[in-house]
Kinemage of the C-alpha trace (Angstrom):
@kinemage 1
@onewidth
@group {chain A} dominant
@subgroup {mainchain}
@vectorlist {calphas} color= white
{ca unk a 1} P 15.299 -2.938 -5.105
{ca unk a 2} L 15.494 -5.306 -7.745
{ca unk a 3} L 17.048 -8.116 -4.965
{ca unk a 4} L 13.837 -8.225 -3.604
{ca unk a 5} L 12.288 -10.187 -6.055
{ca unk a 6} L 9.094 -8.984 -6.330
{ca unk a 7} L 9.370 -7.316 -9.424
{ca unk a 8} L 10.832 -9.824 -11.862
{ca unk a 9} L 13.660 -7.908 -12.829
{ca unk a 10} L 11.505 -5.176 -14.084
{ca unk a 11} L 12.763 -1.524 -13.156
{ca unk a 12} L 10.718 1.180 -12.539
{ca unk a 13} L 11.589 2.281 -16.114
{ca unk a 14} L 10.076 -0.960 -17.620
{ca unk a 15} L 6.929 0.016 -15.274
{ca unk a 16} L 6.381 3.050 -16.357
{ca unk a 17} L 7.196 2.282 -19.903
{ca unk a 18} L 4.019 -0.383 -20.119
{ca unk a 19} L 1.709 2.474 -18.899
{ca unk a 20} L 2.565 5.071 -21.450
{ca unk a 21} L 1.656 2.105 -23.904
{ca unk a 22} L -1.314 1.076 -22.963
{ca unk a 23} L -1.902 4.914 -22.754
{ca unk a 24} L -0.603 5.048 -26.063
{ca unk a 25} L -2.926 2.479 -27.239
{ca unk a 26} L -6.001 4.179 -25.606
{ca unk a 27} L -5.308 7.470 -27.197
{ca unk a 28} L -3.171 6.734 -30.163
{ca unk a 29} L -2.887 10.259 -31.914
{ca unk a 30} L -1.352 11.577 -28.866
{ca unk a 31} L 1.780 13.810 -29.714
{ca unk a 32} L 5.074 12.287 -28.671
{ca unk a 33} L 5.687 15.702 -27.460
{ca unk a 34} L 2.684 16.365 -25.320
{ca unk a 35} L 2.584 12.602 -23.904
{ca unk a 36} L 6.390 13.328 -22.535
{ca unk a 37} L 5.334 16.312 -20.709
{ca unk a 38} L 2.648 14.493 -19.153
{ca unk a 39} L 4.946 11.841 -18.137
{ca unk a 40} L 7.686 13.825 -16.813
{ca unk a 41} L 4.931 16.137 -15.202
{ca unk a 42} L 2.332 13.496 -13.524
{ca unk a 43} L 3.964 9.928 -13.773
{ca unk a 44} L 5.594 8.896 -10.347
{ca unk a 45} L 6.904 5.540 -10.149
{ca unk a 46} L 9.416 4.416 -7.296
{ca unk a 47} L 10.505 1.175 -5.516
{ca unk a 48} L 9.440 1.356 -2.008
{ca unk a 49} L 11.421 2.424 0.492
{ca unk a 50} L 11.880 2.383 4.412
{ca unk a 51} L 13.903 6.165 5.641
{ca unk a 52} L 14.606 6.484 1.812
{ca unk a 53} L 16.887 3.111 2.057
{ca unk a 54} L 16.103 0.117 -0.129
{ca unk a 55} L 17.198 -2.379 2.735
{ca unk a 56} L 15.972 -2.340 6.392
{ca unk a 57} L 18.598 -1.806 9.157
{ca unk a 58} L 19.329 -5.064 9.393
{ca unk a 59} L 20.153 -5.003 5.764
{ca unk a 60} L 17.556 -7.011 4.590
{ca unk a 61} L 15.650 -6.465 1.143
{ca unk a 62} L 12.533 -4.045 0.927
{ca unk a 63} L 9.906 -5.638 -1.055
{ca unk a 64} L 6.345 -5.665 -1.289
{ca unk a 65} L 4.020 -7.842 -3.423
{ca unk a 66} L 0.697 -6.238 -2.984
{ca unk a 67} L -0.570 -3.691 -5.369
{ca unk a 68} L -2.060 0.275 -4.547
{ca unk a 69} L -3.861 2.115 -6.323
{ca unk a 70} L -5.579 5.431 -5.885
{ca unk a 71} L -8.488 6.842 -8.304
{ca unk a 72} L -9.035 10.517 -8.529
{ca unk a 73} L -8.425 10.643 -4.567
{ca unk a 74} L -12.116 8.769 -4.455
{ca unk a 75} L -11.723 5.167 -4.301
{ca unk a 76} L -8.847 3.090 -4.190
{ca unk a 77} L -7.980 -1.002 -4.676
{ca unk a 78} L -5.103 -3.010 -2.931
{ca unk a 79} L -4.543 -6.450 -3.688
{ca unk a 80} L -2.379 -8.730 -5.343
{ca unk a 81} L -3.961 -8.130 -8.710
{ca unk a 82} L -1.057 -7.997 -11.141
{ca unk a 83} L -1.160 -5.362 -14.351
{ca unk a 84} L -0.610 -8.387 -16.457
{ca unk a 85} L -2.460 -11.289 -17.474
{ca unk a 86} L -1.595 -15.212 -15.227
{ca unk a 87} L -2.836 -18.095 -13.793
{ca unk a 88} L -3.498 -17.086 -10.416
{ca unk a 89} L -5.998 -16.604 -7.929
{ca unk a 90} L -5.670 -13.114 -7.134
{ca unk a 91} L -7.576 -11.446 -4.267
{ca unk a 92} L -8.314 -7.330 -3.482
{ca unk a 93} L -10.341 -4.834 -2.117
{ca unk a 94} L -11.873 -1.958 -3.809
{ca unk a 95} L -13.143 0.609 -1.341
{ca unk a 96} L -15.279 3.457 -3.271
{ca unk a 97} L -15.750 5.861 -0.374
{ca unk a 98} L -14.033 8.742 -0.012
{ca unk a 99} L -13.976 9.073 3.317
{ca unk a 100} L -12.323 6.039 3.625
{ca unk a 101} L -9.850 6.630 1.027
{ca unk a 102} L -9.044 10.001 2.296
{ca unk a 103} L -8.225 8.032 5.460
{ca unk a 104} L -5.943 5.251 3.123
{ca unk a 105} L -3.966 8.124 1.762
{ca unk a 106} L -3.050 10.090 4.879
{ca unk a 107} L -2.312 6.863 7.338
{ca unk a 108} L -0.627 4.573 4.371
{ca unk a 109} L -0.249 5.828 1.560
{ca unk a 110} L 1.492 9.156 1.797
{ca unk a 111} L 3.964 8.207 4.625
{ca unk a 112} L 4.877 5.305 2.556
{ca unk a 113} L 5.368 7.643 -0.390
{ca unk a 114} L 7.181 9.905 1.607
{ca unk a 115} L 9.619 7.014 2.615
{ca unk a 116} L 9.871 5.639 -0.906
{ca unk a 117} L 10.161 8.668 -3.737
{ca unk a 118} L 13.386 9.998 -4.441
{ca unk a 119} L 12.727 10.725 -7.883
{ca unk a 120} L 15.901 8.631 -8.874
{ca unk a 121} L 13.978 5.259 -10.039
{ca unk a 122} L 12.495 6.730 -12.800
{ca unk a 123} L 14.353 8.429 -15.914
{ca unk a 124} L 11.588 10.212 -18.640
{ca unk a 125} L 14.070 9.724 -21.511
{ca unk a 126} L 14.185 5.817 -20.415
{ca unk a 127} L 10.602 5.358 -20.153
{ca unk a 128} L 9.379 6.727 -23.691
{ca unk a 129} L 12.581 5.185 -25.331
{ca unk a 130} L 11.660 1.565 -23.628
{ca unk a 131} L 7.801 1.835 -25.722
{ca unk a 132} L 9.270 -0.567 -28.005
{ca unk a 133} L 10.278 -3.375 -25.902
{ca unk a 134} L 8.226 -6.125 -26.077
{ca unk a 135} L 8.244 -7.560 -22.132
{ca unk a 136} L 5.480 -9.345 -22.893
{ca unk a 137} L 7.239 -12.664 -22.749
{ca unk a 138} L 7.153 -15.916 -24.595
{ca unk a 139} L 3.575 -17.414 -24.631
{ca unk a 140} L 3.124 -20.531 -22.859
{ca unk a 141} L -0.682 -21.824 -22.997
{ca unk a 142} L 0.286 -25.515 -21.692
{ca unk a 143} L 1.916 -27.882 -19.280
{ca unk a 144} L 5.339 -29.117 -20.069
{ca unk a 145} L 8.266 -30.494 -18.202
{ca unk a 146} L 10.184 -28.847 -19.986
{ca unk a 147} L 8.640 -25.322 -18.284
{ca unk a 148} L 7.800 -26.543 -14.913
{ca unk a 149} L 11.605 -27.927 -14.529
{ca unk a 150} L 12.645 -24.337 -15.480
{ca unk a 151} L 10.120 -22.847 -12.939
{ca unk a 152} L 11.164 -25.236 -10.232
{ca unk a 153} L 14.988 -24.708 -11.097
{ca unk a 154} L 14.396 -20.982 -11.543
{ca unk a 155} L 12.508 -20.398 -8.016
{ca unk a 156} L 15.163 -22.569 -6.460
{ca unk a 157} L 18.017 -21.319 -7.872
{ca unk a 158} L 17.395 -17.249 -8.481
{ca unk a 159} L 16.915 -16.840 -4.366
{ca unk a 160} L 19.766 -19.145 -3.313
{ca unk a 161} L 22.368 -17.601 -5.731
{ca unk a 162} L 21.338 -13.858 -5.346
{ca unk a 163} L 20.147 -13.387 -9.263
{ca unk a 164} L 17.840 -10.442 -9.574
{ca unk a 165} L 15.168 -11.608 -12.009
{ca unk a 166} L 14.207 -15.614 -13.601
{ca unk a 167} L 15.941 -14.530 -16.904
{ca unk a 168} L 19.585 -13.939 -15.685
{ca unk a 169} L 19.010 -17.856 -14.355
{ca unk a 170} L 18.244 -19.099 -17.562
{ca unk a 171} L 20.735 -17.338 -19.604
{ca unk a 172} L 23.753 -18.593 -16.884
{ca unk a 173} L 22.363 -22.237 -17.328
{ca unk a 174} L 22.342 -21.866 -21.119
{ca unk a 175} L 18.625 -23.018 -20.967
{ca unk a 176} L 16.776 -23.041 -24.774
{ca unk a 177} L 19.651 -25.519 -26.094
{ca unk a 178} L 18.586 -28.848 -27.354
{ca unk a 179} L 21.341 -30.697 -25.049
{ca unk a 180} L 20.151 -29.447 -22.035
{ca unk a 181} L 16.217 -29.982 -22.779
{ca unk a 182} L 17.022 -33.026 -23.534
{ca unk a 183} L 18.599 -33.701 -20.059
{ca unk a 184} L 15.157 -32.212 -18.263
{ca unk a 185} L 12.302 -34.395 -20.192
């Protein structure tokens, strides 16, 4: 799942982990106790499957860049929103009808679920002991070659080689070491 590259090395663990956060941070006298049974009894998060395989017959990747989401069984939004804050020009459609979203859920969204959950992508004990990871990443508010030669290296480099996520590609080129900055600016 992780070979498809839409997920920037992040595992369902690391997904589910950033919800209970900002979950967390929304209701932060919350029990430990009580939170985990919520988690292991209503949090489903999977990588998406075709026939419960991760590759198509041909043994190509399964990936999918554009984002579900269901509210209350009401209204829904897909898009390419991402849960995180970036520089791009994202585009979605929220439908508030439930008619409509009834109609969402039984044509796509529960035979995709159906294809996709096997309840192995996601570990409880995982998710509430990744809380304190910070995978919020360095900051970068401005141009520099120094970053767009990564990017450009990193795009080129993590798809022909097979690497799973942009960080295994910097730390096999050793990237963050004076000597090879200085070979990029």
């Amino acid at each position: 799942p992780l070979e498809a590259c839409y997920g920037n090395g992040w595992t369902c663990n690391d997904v589910a982990s950033e919800i209970i956060k900002r979950i967390k941070k929304q209701f932060p006298t919350a029990e430990d106790g009580d939170l985990r049974k919520k988690v292991e009894e209503n949090l489903r998060v999977c990588f998406i499957r075709h026939d419960k395989s991760t590759t198509y017959p041909d043994g190509g990747n399964i990936g999918l860049h554009s984002k579900y989401f269901i509210i209350d069984d009401v209204a829904s939004y897909t898009g390419s929103q991402n849960l995180y804050d970036c520089d791009l020009a994202e585009w979605g459609v929220l439908v508030d009808d439930v008619a409509a979203t009834e109609k969402m859920i039984s044509e796509y969204w529960t035979p995709m679920w159906e294809n996709s959950y096997t309840g192995e992508d996601c570990d409880v004990q995982t998710v509430m002991d990744g809380l304190e990871i910070d995978r919020d990443g360095e900051e970068v508010s401005q141009f520099s070659y120094l970053n767009q030669a990564k990017l450009e290296d990193a795009a080129r480099q993590s798809t022909r080689i097979g690497l799973s996520s942009n960080a295994a590609f910097y730390a096999k080129e050793g990237y963050g070491d004076d000597e090879e900055k200085d070979k990029l600016i």
